[in-house]
C-alpha positions in Angstrom: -13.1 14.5 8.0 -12.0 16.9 10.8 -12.6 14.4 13.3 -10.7 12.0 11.3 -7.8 13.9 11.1 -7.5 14.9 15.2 -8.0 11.2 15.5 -4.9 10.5 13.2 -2.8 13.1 15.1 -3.3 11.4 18.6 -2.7 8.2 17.9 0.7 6.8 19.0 1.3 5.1 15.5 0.1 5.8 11.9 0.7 4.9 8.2 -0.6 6.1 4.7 0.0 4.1 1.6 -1.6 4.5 -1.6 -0.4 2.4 -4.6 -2.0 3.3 -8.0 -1.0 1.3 -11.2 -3.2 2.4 -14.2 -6.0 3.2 -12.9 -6.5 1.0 -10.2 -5.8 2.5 -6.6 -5.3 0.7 -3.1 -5.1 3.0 -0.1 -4.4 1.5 3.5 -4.3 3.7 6.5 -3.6 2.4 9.8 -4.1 4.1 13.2 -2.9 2.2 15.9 -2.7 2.9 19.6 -0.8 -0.3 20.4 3.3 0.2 22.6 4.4 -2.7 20.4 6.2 -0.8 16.9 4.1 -2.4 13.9 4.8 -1.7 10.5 2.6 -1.9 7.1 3.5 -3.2 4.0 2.4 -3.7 0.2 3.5 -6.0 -2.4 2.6 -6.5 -5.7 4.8 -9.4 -6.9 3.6 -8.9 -10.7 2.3 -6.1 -12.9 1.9 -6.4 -16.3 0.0 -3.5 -18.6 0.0 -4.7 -22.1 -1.3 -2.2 -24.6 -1.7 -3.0 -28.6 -1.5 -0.1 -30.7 -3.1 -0.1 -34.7 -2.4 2.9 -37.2 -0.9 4.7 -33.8 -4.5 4.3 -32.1 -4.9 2.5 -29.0 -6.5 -1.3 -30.2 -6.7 -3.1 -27.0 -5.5 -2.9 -23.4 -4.6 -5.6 -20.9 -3.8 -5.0 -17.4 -2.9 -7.7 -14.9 -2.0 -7.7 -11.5 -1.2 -10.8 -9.4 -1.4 -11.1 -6.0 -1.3 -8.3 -4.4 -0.6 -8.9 -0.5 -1.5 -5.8 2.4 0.9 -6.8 5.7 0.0 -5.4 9.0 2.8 -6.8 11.4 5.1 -6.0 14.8 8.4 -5.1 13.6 11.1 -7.4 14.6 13.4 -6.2 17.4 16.7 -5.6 16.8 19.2 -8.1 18.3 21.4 -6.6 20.8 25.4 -7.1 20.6 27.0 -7.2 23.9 
């Protein structure tokens, strides 16, 4: 893990993300070396956790989750205004 972690400190670019949504847990970490800026993105369009309670008990428990979409891409350059 040491070696992991003077790895991730020498590395011109780097990202983290964890998402957790009841339970379930998605981490993406990115080391990159690369001059060109890149940027990383998660989306999870739809979420839905559905949970049926009887006599104030927990019954029955749905949980859906559509699409969700990990985005490694160069980030755009910013026009310039002369």
């Amino acid at each position: 893990m040491e070696m992991l972690r003077q790895w991730w400190r020498r590395r011109v670019q780097r990202d983290l993300i964890k998402v957790q949504l009841d339970g379930f847990e998605v981490y993406v970490a990115r080391l990159s070396g690369l001059q060109i800026p890149h940027e990383v993105s998660i989306f999870v369009p739809r979420a839905e956790i559905r949970r049926r309670f009887v006599g104030g008990r927990l019954a029955k428990e749905e949980v859906l989750l559509n699409s969700i979409t990990v985005v490694h891409a160069p980030r755009p350059e910013t026009p310039t205004i002369e």
